[in-house]
Each structure stands twice: as C-alpha cells, then as structure tokens.
PQR file with spaces between the fields and no chain letter, atoms N, CA, C, O and H, PARSE charges and radii, in Angstrom:
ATOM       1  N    UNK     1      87.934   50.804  196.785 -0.4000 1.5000
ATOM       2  CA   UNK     1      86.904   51.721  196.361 -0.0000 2.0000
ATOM       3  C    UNK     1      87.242   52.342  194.999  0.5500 1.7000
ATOM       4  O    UNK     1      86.349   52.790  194.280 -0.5500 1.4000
ATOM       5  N    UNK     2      88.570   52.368  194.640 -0.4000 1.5000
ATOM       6  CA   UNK     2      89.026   53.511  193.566 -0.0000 2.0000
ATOM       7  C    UNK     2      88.991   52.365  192.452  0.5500 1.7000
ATOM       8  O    UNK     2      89.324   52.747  191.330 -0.5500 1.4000
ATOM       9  H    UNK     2      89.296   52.004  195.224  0.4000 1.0000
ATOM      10  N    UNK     3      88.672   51.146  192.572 -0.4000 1.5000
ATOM      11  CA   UNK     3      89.089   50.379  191.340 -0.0000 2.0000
ATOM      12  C    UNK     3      87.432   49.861  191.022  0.5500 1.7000
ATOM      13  O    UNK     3      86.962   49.315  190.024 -0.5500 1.4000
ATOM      14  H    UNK     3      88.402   50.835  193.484  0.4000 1.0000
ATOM      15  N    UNK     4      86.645   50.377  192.603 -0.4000 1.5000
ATOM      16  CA   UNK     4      84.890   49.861  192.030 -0.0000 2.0000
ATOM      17  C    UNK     4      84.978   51.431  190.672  0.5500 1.7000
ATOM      18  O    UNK     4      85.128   51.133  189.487 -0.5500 1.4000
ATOM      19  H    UNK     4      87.027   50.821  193.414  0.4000 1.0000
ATOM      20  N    UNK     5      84.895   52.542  190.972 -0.4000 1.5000
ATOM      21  CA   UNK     5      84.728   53.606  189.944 -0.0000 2.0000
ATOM      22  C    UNK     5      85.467   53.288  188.870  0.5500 1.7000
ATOM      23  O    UNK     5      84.979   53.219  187.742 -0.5500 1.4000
ATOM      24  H    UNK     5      84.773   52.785  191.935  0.4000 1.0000
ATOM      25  N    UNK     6      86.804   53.051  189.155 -0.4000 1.5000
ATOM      26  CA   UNK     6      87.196   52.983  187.308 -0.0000 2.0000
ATOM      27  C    UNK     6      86.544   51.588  186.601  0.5500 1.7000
ATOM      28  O    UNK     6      86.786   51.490  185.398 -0.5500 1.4000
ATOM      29  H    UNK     6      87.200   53.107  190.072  0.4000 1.0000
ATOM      30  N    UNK     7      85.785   50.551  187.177 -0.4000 1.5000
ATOM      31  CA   UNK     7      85.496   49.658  186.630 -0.0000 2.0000
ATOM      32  C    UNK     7      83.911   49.958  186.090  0.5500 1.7000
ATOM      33  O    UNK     7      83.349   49.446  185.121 -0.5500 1.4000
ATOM      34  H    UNK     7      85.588   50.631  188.155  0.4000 1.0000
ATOM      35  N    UNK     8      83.266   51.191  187.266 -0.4000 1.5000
ATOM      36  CA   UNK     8      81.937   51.439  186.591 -0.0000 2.0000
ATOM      37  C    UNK     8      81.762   52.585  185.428  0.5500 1.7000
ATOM      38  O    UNK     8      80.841   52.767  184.631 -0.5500 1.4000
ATOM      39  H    UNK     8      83.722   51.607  188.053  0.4000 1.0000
ATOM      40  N    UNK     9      83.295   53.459  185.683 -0.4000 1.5000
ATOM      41  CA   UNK     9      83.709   54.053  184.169 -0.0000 2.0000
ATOM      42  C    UNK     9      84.013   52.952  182.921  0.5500 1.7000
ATOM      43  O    UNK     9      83.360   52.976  181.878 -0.5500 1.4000
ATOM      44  H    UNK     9      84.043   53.312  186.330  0.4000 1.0000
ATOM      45  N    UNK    10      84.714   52.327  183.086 -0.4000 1.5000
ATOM      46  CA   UNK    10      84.872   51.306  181.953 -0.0000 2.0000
ATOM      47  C    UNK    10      83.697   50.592  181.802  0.5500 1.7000
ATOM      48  O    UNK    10      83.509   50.054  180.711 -0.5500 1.4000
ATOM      49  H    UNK    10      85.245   52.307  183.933  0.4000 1.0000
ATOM      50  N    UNK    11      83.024   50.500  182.510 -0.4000 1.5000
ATOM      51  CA   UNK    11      81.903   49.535  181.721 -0.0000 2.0000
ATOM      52  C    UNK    11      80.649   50.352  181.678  0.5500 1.7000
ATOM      53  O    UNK    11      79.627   49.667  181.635 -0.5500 1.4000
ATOM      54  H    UNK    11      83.177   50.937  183.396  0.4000 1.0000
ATOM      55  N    UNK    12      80.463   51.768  181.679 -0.4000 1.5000
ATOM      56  CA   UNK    12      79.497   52.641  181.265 -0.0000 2.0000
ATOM      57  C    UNK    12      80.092   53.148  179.961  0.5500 1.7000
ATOM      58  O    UNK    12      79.378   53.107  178.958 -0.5500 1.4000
ATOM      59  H    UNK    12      81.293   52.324  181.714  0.4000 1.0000
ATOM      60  N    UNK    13      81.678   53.755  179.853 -0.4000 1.5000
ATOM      61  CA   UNK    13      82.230   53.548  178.355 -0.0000 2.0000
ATOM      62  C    UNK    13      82.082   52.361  177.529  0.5500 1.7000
ATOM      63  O    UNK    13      81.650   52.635  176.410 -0.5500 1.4000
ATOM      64  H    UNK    13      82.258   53.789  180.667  0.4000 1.0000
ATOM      65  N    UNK    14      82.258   51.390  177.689 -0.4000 1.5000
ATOM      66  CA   UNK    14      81.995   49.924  177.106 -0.0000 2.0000
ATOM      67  C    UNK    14      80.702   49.836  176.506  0.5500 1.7000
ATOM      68  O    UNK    14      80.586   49.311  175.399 -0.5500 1.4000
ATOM      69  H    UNK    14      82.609   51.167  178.598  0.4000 1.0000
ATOM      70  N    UNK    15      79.383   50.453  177.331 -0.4000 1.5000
ATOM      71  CA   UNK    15      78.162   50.250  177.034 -0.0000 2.0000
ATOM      72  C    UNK    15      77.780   50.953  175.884  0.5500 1.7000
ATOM      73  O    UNK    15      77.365   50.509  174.814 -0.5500 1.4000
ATOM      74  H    UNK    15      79.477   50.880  178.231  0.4000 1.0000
ATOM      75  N    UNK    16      78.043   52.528  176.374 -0.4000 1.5000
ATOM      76  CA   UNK    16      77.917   53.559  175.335 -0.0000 2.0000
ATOM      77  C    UNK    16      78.764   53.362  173.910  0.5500 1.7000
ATOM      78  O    UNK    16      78.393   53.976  172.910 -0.5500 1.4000
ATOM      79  H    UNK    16      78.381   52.888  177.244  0.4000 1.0000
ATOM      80  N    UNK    17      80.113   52.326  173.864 -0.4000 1.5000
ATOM      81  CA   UNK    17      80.531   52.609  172.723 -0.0000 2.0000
ATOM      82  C    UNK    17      79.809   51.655  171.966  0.5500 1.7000
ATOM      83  O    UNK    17      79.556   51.918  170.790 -0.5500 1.4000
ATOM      84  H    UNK    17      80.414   51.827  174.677  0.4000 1.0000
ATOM      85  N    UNK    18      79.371   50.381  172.562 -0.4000 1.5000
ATOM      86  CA   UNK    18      78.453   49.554  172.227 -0.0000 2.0000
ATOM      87  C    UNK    18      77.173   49.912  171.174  0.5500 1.7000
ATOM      88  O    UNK    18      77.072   49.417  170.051 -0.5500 1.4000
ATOM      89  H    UNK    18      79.577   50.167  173.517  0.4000 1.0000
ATOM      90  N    UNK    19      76.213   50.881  171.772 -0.4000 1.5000
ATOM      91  CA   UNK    19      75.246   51.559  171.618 -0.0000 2.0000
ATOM      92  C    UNK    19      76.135   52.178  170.341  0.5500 1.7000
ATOM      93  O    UNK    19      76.450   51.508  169.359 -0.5500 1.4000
ATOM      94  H    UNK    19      76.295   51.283  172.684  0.4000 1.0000
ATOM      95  N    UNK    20      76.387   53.209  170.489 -0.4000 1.5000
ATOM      96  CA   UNK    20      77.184   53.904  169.719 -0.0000 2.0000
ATOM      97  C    UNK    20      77.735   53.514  168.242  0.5500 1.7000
ATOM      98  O    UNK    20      77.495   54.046  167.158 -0.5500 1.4000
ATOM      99  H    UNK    20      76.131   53.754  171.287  0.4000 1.0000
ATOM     100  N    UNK    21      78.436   52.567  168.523 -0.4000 1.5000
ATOM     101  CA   UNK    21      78.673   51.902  167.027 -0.0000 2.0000
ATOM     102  C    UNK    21      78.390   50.298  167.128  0.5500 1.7000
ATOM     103  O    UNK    21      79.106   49.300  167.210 -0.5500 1.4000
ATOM     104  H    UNK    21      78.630   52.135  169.403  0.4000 1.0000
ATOM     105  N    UNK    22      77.490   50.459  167.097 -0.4000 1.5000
ATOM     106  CA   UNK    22      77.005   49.028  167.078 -0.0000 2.0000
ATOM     107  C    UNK    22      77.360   48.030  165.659  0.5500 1.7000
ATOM     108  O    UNK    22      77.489   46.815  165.516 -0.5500 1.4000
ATOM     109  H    UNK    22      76.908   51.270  167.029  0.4000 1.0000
ATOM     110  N    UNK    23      77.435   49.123  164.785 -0.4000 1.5000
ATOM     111  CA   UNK    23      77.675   48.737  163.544 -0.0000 2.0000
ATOM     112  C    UNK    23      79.429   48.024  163.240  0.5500 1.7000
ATOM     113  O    UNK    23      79.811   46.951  162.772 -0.5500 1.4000
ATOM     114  H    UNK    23      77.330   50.111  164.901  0.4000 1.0000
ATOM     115  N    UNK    24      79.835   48.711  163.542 -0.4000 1.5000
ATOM     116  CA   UNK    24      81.113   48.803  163.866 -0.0000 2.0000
ATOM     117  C    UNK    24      81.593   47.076  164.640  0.5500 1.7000
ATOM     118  O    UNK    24      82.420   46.301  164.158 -0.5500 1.4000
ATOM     119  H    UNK    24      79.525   49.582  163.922  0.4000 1.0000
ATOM     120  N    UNK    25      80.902   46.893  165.730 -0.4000 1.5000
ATOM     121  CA   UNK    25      81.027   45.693  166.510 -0.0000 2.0000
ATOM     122  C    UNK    25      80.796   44.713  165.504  0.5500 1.7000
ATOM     123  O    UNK    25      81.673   43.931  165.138 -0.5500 1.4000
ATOM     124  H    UNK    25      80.231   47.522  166.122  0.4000 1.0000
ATOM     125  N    UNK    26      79.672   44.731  165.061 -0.4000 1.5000
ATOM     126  CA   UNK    26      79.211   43.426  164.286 -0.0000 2.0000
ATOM     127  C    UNK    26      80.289   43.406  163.353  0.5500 1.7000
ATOM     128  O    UNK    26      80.775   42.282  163.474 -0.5500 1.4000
ATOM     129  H    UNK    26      78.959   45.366  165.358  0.4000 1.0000
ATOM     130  N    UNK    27      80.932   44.041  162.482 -0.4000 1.5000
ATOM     131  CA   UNK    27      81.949   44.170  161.152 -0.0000 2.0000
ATOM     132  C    UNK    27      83.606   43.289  162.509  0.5500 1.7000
ATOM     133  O    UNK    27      84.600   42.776  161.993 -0.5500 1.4000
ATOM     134  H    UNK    27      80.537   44.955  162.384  0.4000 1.0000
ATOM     135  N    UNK    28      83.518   43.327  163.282 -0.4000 1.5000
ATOM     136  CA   UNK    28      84.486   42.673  163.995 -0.0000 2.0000
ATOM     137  C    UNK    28      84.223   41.478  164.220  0.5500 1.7000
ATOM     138  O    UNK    28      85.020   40.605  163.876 -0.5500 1.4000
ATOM     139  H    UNK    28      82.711   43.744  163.701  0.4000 1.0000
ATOM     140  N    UNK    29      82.789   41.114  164.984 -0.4000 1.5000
ATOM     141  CA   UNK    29      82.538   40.101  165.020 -0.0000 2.0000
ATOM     142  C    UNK    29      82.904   39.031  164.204  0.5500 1.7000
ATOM     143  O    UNK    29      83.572   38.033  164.478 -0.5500 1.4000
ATOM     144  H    UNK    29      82.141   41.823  165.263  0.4000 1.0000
ATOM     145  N    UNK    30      82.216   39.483  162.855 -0.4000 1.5000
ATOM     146  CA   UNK    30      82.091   38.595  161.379 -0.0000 2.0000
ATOM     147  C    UNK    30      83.474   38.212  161.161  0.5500 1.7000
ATOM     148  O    UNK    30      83.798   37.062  160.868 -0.5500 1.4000
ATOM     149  H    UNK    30      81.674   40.294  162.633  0.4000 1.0000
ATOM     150  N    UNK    31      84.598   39.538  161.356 -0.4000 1.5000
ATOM     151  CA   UNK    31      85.999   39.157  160.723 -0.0000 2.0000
ATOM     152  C    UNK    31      86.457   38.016  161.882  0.5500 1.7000
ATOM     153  O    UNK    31      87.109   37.023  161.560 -0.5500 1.4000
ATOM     154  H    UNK    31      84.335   40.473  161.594  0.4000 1.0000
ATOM     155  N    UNK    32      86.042   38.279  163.250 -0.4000 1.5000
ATOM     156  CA   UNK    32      86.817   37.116  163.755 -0.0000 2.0000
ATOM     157  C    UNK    32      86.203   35.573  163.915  0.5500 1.7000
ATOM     158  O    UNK    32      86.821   34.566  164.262 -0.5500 1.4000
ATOM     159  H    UNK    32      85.513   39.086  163.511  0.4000 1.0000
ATOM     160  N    UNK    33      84.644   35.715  163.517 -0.4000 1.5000
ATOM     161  CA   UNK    33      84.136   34.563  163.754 -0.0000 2.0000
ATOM     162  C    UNK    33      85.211   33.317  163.103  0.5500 1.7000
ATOM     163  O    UNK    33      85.915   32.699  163.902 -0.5500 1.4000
ATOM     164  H    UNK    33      84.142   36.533  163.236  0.4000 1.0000
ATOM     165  N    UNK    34      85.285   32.990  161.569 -0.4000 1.5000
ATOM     166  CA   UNK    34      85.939   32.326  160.867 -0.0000 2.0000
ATOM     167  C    UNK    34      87.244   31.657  161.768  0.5500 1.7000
ATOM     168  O    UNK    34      87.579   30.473  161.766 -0.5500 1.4000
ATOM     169  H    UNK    34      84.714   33.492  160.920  0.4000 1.0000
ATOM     170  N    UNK    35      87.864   32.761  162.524 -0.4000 1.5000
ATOM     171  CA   UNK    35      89.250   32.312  162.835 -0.0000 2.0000
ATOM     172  C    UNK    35      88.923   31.851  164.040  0.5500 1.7000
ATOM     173  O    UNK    35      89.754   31.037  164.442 -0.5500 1.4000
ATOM     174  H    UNK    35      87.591   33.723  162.526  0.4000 1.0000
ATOM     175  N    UNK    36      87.957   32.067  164.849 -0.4000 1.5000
ATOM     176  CA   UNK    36      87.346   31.328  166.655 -0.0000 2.0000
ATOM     177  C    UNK    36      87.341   29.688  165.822  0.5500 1.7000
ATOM     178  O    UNK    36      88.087   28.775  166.175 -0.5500 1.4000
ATOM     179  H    UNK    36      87.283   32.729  164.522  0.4000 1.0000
ATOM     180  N    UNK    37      86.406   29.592  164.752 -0.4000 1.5000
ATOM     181  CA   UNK    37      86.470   28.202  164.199 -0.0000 2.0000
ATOM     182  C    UNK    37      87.311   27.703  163.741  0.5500 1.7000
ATOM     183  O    UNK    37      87.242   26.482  163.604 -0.5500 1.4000
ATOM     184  H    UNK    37      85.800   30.334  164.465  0.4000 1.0000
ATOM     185  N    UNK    38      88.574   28.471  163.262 -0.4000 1.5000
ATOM     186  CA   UNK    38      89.766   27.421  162.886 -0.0000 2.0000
ATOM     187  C    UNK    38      90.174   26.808  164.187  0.5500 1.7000
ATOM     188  O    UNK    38      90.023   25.627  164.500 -0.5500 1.4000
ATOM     189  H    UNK    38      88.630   29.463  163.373  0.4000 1.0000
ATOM     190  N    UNK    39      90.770   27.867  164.985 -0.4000 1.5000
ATOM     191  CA   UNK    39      91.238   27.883  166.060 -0.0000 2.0000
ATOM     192  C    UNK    39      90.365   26.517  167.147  0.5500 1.7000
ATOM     193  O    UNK    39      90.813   25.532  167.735 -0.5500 1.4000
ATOM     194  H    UNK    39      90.893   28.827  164.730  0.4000 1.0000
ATOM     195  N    UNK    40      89.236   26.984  167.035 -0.4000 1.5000
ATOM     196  CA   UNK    40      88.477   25.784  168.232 -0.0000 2.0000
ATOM     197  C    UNK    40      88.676   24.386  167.582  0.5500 1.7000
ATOM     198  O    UNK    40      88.972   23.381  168.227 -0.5500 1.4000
ATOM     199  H    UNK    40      88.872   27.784  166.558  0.4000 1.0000
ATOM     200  N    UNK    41      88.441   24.436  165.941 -0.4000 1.5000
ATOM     201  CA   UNK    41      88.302   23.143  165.612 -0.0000 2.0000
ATOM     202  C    UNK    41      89.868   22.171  165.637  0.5500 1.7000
ATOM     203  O    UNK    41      89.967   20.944  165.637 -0.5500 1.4000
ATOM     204  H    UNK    41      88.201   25.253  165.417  0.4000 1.0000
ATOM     205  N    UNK    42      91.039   23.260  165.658 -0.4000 1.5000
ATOM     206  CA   UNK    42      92.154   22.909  165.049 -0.0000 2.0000
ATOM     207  C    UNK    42      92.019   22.121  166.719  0.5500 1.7000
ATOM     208  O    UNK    42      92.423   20.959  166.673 -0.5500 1.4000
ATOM     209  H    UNK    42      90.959   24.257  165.658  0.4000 1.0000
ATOM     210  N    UNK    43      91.570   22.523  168.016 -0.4000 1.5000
ATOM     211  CA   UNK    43      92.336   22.438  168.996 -0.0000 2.0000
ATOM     212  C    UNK    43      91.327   21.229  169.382  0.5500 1.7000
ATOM     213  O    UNK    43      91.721   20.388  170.191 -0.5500 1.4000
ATOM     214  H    UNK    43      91.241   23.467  168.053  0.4000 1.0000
ATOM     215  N    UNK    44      89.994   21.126  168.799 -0.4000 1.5000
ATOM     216  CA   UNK    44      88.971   20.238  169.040 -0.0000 2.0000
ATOM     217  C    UNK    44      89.828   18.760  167.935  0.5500 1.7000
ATOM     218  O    UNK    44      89.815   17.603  168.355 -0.5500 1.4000
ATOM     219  H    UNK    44      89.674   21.809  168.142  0.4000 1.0000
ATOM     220  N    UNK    45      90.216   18.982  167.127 -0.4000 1.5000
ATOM     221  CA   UNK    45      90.894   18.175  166.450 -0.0000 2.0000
ATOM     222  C    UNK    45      92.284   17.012  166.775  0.5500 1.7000
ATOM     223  O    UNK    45      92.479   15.815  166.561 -0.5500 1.4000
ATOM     224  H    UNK    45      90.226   19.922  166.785  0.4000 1.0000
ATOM     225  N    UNK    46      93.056   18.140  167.404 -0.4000 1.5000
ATOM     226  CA   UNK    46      94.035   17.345  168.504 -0.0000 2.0000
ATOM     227  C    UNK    46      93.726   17.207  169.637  0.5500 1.7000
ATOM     228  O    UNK    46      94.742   17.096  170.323 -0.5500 1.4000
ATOM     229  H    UNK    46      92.898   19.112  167.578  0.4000 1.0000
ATOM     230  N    UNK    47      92.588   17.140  170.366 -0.4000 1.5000
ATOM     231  CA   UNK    47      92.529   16.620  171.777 -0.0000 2.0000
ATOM     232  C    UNK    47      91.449   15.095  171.431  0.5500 1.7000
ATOM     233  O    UNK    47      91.547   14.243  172.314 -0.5500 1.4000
ATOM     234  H    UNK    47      91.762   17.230  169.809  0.4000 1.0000
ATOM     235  N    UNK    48      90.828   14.867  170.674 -0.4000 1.5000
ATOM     236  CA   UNK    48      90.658   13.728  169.466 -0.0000 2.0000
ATOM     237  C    UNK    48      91.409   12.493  168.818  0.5500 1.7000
ATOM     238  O    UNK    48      91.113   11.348  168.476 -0.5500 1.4000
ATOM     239  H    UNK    48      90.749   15.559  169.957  0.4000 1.0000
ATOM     240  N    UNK    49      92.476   13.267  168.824 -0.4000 1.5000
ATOM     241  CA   UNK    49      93.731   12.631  168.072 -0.0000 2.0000
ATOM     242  C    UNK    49      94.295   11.922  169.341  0.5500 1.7000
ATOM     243  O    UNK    49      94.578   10.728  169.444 -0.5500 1.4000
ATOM     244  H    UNK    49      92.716   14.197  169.102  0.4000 1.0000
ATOM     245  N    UNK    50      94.394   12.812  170.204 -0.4000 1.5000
ATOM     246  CA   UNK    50      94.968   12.445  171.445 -0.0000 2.0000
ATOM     247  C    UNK    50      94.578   11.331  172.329  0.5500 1.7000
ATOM     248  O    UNK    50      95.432   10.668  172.917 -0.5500 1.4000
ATOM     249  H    UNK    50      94.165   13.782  170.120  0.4000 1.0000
ATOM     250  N    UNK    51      93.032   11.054  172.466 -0.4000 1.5000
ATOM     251  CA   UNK    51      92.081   10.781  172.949 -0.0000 2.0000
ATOM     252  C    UNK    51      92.227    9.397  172.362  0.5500 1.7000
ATOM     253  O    UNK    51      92.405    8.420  173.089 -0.5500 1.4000
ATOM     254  H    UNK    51      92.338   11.592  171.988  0.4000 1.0000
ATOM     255  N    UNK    52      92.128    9.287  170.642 -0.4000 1.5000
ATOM     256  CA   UNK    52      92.101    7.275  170.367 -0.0000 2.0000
ATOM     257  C    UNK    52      93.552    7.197  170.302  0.5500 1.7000
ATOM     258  O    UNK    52      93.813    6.114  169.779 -0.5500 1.4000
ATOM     259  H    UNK    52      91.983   10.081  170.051  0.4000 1.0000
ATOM     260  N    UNK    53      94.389    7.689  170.522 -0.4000 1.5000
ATOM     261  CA   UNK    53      95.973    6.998  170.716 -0.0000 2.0000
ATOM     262  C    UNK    53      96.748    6.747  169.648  0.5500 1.7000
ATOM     263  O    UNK    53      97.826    6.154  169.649 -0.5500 1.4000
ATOM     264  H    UNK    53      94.177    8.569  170.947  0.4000 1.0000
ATOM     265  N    UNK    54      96.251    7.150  168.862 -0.4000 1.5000
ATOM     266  CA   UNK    54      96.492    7.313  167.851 -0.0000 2.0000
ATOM     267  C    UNK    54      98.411    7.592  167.132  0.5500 1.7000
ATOM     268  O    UNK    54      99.182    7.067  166.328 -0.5500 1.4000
ATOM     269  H    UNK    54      95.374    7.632  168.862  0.4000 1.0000
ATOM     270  N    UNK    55      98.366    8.687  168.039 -0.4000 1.5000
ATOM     271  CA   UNK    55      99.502    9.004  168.538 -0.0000 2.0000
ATOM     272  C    UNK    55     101.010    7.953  168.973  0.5500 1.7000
ATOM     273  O    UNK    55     102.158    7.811  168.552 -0.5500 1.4000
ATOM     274  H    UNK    55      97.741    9.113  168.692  0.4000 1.0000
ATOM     275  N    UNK    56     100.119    7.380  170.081 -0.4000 1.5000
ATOM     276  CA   UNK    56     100.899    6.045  170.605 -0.0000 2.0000
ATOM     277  C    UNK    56     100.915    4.764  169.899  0.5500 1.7000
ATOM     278  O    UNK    56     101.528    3.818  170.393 -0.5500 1.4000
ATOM     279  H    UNK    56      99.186    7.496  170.423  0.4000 1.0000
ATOM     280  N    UNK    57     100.263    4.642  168.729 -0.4000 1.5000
ATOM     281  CA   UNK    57     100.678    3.352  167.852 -0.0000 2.0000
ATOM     282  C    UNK    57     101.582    3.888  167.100  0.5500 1.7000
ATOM     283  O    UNK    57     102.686    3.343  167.089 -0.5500 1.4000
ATOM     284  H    UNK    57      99.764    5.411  168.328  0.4000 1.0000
ATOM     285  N    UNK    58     101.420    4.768  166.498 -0.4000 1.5000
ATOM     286  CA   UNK    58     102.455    5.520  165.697 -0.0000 2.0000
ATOM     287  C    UNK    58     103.784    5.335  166.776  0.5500 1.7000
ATOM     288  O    UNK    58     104.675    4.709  166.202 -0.5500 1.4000
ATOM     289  H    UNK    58     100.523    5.211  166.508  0.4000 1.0000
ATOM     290  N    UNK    59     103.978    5.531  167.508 -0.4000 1.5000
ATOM     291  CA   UNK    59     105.211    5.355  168.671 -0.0000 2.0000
ATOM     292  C    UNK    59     105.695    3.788  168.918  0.5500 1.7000
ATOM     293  O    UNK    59     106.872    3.492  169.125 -0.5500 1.4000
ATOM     294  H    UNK    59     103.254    6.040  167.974  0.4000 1.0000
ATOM     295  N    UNK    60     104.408    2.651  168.854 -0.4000 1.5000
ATOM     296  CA   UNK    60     104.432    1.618  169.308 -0.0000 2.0000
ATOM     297  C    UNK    60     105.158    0.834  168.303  0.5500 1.7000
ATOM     298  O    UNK    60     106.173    0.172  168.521 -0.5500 1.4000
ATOM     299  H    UNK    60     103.452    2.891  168.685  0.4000 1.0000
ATOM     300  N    UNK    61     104.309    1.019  166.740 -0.4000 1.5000
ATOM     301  CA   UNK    61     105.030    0.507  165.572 -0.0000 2.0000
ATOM     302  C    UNK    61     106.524    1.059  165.194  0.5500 1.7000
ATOM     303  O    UNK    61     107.225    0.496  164.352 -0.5500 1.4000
ATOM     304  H    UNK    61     103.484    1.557  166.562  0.4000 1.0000
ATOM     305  N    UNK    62     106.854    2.012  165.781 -0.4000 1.5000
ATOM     306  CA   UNK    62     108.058    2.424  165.634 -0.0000 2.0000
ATOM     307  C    UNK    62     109.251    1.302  166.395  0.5500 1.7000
ATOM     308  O    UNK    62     110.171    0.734  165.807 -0.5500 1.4000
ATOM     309  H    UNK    62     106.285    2.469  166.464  0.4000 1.0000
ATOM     310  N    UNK    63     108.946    1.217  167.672 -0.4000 1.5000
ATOM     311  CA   UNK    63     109.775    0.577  169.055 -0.0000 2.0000
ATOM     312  C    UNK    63     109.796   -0.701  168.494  0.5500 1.7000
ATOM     313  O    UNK    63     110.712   -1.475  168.769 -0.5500 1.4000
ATOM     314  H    UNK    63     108.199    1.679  168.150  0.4000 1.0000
ATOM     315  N    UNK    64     108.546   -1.123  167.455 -0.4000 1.5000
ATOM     316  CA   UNK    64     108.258   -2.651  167.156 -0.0000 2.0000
ATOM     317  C    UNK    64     109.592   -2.620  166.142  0.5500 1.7000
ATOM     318  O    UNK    64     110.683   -3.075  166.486 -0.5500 1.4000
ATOM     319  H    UNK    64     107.802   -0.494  167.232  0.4000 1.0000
ATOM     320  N    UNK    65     109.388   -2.147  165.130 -0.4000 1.5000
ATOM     321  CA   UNK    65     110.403   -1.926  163.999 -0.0000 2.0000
ATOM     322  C    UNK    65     111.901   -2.120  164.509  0.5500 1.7000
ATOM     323  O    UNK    65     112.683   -2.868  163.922 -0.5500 1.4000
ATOM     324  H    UNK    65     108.502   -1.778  164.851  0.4000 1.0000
ATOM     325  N    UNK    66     112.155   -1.578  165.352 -0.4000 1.5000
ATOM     326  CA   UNK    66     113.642   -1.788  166.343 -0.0000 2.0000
ATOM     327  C    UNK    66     113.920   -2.835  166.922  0.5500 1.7000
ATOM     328  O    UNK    66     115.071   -3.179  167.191 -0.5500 1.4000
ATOM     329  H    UNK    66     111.520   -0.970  165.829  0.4000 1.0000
ATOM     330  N    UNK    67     112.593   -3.666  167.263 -0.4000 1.5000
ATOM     331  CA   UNK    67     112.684   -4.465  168.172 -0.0000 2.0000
ATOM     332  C    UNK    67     112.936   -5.845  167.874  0.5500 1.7000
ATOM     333  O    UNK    67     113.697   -6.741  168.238 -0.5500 1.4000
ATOM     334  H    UNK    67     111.658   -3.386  167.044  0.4000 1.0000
ATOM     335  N    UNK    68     112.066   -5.674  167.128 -0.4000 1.5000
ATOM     336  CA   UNK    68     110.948   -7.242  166.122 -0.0000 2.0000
ATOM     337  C    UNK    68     110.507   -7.606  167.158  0.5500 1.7000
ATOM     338  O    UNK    68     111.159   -8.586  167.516 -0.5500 1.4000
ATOM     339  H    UNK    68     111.447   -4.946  166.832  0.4000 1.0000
ATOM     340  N    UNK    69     109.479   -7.277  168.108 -0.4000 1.5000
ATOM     341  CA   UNK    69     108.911   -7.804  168.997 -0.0000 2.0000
ATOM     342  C    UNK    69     107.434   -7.625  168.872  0.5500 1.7000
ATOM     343  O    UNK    69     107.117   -6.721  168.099 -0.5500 1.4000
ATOM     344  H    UNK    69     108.950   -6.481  167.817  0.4000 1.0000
ATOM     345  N    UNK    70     106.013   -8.558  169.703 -0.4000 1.5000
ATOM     346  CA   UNK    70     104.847   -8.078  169.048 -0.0000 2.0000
ATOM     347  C    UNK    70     104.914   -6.672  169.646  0.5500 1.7000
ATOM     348  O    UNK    70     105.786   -6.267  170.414 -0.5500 1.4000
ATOM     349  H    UNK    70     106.270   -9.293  170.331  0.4000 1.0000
ATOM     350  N    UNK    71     103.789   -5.938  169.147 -0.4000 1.5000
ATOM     351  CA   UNK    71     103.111   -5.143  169.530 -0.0000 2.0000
ATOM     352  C    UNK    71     102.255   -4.392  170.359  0.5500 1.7000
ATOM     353  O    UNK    71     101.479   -3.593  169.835 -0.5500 1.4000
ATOM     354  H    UNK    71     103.080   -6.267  168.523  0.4000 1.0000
ATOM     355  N    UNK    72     102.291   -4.544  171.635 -0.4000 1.5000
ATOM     356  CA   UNK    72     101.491   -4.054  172.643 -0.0000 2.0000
ATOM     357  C    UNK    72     100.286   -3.254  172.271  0.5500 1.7000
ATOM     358  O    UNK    72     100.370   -2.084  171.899 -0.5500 1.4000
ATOM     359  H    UNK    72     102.921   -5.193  172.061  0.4000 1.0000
ATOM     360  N    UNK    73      99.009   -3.999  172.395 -0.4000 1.5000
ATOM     361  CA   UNK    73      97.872   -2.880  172.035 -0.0000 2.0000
ATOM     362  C    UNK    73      97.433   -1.954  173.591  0.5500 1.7000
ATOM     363  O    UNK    73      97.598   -2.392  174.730 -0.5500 1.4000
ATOM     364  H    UNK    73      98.940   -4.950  172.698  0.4000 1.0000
ATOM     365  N    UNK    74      96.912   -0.740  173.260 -0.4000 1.5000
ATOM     366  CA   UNK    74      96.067   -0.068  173.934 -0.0000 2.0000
ATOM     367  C    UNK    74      94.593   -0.367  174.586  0.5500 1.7000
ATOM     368  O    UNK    74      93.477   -0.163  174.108 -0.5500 1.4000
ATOM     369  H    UNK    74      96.779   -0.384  172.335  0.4000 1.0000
ATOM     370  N    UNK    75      94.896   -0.797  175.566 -0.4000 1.5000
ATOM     371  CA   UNK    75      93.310   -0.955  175.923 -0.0000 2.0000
ATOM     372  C    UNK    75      92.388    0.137  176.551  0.5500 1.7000
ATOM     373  O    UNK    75      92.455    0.980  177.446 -0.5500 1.4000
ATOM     374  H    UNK    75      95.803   -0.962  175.954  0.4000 1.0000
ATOM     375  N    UNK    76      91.678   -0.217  175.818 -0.4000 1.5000
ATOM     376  CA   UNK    76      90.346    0.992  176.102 -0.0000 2.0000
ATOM     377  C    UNK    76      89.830    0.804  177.786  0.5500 1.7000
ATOM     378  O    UNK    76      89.679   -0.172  178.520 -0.5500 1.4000
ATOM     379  H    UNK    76      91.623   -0.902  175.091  0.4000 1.0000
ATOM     380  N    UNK    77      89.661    2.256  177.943 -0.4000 1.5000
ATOM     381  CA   UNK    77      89.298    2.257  179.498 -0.0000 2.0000
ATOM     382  C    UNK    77      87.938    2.625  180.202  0.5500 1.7000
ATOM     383  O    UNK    77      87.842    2.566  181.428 -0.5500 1.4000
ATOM     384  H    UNK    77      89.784    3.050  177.346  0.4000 1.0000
C-alpha cells in the first residue's frame, strides 16, 4: 500500500513538473536526441556487421594464412 502512494506522489510530481517547465524538457530532449542516434546507430551498426560474418572471414583468412589450406565459406541460412 505504502509504495501505491509514493508512486502516485511521484507521478503527480512528474506531471506537474512536466506542465511546469515544459520548456525546460524540450531543451533536454534536443541535447540528448543526437546522442540516442549515435548510440542506436553505433549499436544498429555492429549487430549488421555481425549478422553478414563479416567478422568470421576476417578470422577465416587469418587460420588460412597459417595454414595454406582452402578457405571454408559461410553459408547462408
């Protein structure tokens, strides 16, 4: 029961500061938008990388180099 009230205090403060400086919010927003997009793209970027294997030829041509043996390709699934 004691954690329903402090949660409907915090989010009646939350609302009002909202209201309140609304102005204020948006000037945060803007500064962090830029960095949500480094951040998403950097992470949208290596799961990509990850994804064509890119990764693993780089590994494969390496083992080859040591080896002199062919090359094992990746097959798509």
């Amino acid at each position: 029961m004691l954690s329903i009230v402090f949660g409907l205090i915090a989010l009646s403060l939350g609302f009002w500061g909202l209201v309140k400086y609304w102005w204020y919010m948006v000037d945060v927003l803007i500064a962090i938008l830029p960095l949500l997009l480094i951040g998403g793209g950097a992470i949208a970027l290596l799961a990509g990388i990850r994804n064509t294997g890119i990764q693993t030829s780089f590994r494969v041509k390496k083992n080859v180099a040591e080896e002199d043996g062919p090359a094992p390709r990746k097959q798509d699934e």
